[in-house]
C-alpha positions as CSV (number, residue, x, y, z in Angstrom):
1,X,130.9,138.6,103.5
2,X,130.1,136.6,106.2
3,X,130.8,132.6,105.3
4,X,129.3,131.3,108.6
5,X,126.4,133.0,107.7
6,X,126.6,131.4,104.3
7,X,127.2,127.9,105.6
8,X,124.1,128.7,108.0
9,X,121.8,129.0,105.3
10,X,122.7,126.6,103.2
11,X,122.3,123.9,106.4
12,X,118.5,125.2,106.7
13,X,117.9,124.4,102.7
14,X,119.4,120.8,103.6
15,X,117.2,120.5,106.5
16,X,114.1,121.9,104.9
17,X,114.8,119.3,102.3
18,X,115.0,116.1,104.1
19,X,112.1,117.0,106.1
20,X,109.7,116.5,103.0
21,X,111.0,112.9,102.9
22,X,111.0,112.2,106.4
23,X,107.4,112.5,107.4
24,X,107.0,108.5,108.1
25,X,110.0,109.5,111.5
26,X,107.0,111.4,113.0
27,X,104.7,108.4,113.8
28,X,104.9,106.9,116.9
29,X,105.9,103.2,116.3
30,X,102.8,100.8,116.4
31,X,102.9,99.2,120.0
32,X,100.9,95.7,119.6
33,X,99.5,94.1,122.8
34,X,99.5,90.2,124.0
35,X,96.1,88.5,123.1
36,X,94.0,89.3,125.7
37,X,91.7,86.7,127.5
38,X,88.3,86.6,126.7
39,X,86.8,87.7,129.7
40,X,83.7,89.9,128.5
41,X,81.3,91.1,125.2
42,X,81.7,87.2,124.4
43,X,78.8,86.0,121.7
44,X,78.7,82.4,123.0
45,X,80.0,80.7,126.1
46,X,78.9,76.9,126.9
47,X,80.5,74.3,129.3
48,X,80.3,70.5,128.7
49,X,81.7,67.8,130.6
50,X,84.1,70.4,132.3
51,X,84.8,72.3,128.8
52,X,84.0,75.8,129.0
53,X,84.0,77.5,125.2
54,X,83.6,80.7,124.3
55,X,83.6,82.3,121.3
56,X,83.5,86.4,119.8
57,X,83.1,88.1,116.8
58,X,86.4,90.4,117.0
59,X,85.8,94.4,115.8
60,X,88.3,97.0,114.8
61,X,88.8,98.4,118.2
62,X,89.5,94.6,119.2
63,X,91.7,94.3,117.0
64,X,93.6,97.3,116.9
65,X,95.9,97.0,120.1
66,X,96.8,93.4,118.8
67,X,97.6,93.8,115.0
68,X,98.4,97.7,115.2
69,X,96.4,100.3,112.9
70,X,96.4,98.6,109.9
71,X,94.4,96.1,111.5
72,X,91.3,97.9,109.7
73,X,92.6,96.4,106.3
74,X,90.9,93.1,107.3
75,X,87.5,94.9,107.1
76,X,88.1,96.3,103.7
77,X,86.5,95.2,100.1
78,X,89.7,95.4,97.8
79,X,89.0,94.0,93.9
80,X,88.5,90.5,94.7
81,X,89.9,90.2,98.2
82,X,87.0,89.8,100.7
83,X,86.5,91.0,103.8
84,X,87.9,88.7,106.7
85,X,86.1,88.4,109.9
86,X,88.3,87.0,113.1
87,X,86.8,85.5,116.2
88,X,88.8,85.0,119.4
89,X,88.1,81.3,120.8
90,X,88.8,80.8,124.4
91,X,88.8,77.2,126.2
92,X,88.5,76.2,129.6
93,X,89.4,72.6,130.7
94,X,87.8,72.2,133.8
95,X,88.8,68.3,134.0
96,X,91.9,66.5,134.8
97,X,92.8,65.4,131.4
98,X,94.3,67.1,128.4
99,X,92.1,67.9,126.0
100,X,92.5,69.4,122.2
101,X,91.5,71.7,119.5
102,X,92.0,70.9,116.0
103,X,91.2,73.1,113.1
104,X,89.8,70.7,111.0
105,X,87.3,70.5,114.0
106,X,85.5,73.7,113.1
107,X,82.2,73.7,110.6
108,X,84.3,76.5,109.1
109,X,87.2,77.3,105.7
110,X,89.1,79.2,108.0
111,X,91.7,81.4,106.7
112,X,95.5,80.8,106.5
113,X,97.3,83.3,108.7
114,X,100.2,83.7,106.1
115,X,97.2,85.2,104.1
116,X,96.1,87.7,106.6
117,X,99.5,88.6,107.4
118,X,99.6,89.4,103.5
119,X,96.7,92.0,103.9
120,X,98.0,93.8,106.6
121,X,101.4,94.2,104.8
122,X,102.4,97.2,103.7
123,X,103.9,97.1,99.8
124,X,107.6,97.9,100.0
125,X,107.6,98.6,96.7
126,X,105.1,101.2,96.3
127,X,106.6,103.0,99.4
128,X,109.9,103.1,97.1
129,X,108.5,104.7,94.4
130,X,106.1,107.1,96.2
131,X,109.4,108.2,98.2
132,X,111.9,108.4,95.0
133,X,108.9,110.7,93.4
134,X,108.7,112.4,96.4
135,X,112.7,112.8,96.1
136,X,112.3,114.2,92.8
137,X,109.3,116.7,93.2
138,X,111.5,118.0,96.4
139,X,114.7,118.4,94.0
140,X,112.5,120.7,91.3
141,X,111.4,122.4,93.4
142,X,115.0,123.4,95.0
143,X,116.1,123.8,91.7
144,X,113.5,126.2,90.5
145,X,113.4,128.1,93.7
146,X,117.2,128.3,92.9
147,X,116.7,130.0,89.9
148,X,114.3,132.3,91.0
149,X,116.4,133.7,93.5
150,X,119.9,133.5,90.7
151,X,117.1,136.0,88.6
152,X,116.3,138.1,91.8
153,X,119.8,138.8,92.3
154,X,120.3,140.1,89.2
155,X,117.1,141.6,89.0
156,X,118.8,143.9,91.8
157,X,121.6,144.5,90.7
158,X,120.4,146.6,87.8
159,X,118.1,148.3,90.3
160,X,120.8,148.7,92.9
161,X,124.1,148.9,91.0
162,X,125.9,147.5,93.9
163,X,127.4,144.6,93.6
164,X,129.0,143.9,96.4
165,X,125.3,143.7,98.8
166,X,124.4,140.9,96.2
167,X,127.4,138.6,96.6
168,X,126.0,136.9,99.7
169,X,122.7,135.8,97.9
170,X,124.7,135.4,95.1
171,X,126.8,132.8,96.7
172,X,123.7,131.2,98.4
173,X,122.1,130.6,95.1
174,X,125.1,129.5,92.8
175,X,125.7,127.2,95.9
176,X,121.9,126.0,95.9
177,X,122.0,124.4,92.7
178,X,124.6,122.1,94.1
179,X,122.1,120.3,96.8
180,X,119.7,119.2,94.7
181,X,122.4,116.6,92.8
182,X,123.6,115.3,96.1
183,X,119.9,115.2,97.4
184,X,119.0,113.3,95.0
185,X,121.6,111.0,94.2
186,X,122.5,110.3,97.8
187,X,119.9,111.7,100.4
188,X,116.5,110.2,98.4
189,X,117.8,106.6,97.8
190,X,119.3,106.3,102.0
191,X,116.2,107.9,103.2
192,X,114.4,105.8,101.2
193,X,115.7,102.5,101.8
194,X,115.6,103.2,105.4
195,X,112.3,103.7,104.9
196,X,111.1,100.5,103.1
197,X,113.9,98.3,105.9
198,X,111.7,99.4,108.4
199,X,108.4,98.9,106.3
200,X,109.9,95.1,105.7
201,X,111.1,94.9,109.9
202,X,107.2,95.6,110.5
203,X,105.6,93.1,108.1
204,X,108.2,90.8,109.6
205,X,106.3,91.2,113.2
206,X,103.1,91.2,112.0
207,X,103.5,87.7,110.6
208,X,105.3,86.6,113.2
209,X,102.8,88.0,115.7
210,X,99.6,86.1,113.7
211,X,101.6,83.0,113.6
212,X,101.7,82.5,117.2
213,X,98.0,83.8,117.8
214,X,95.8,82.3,115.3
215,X,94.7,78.4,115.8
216,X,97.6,76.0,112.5
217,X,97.4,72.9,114.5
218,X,96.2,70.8,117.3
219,X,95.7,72.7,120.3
220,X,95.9,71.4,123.6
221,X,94.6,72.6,126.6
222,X,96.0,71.0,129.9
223,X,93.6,70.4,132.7
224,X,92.2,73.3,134.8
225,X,94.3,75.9,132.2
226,X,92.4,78.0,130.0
227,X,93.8,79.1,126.3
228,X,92.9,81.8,124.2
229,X,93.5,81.8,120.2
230,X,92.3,83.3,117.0
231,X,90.8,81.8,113.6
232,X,90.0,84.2,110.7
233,X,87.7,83.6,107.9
234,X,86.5,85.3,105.2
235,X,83.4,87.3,104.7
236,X,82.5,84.2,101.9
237,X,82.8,81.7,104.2
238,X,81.6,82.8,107.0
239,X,78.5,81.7,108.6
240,X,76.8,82.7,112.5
241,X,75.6,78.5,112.9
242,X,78.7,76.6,112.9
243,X,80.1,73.7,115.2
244,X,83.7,73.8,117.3
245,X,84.4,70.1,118.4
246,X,86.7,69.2,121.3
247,X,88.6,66.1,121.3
248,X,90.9,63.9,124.0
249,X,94.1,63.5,122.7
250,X,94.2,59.5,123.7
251,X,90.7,59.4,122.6
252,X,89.9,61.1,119.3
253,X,86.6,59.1,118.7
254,X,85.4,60.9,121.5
255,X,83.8,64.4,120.4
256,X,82.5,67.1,122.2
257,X,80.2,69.0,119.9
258,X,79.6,72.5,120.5
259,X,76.7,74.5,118.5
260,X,78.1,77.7,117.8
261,X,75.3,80.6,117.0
262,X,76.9,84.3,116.9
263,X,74.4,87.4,116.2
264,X,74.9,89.6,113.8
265,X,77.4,92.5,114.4
């Protein structure tokens, strides 16, 4: 008997194993882009007094190299969760004095990000569960395929009578029934809480990442710089007519109204 050969095979069940649990180590980790300026496809551009704004309706593809591919989740009815619509704002000061961007400044309820961060999150939880389930329907059917072969062996040997060309698969059975214990008490639960770390590292960035981008408090633009940010709101709140007002800093009696009107995507 050969016990290399043994070992050899009993690796390959092992392998064949973990690879049922490991099918989230094949995708390519989501590679999310910088907000990128607003340079073309805008839905409403207008200067005054040396204050360029401009202003688009953001798609799936837009949003897909900035908020990765569960950026689609935005778009999606779920229960009582509305859709929510982002638009990229992008402001030019063309004057020598600082001017600023507030959100209570735009004719819209926009959207916490915190609550857009939420629907793009993955649930830990349910990834847990799916993966222990997983774990277990991998384990049955070791253990059954186990079996099966314990009965082919002996199945043989009546046929066969020789006892000695069935102690190999003999061996590689009885040993069988001893991975699915350890696979399921210690391979499931690592590979699993690997799994949902990672899951948690990801929603982690994804809030971070809309924190940074989307418009929480004054905004100010220096003179002759031009800065690009998001707003999200949802499908409920939404309207195409809305007003974005631009204010000096020193001066914030002074508005700069600007009548917003966005077609229809």
């Amino acid at each position: 008997m050969n016990i290399s050969h043994v070992i050899r095979c009993l690796f390959v069940m092992i392998l064949c194993a973990l690879v049922g649990l490991l099918p989230n180590c094949k995708k390519k980790q989501n590679s999310h882009s910088r907000l990128r300026p607003l340079t073309s496809y805008i839905d409403y551009q207008a200067t005054k007094q040396g204050i360029t704004v401009c202003v688009k309706q953001l798609c799936q593809e837009d949003c897909k190299p900035l908020l990765g591919n569960r950026a689609g989740r935005l778009w999606k009815k779920h229960r009582r969760r509305k859709p929510i619509i982002p638009l990229q704002l992008a402001i030019t000061n063309q004057t020598n004095r600082l001017v600023a961007l507030q959100p209570q400044d735009i004719d819209l309820k926009l959207t916490p990000y915190n609550t857009v961060a939420r629907r793009l999150h993955r649930n830990s939880f349910i990834q847990l569960f799916g993966e222990l389930f997983a774990g277990v329907a991998i384990t049955g059917a070791l253990v059954v395929g186990t079996v099966i072969a314990l009965s082919t062996s002996g199945l043989l040997l009546v046929l066969i009578g020789n006892i000695k060309a069935l102690i190999p698969a003999a061996i590689i059975s009885g040993a069988g029934l001893l991975i699915p214990p350890l696979f399921l008490t210690i391979g499931t639960p690592a590979i699993s809480t690997w799994n949902v770390a990672r899951t948690a590292k990801q929603n982690v960035a994804i809030k971070k990442e809309l924190k940074s981008y989307s418009l929480r408090h004054a905004l100010l633009i220096e003179p002759y710089q031009t800065v690009d940010t998001l707003i999200f709101v949802s499908k409920d709140n939404y309207k195409q007519d809305f007003e974005i007002a631009m204010r000096d800093p020193k001066l914030p009696q002074n508005r700069i109204p600007f009548k917003v009107k966005l077609q229809d995507h």
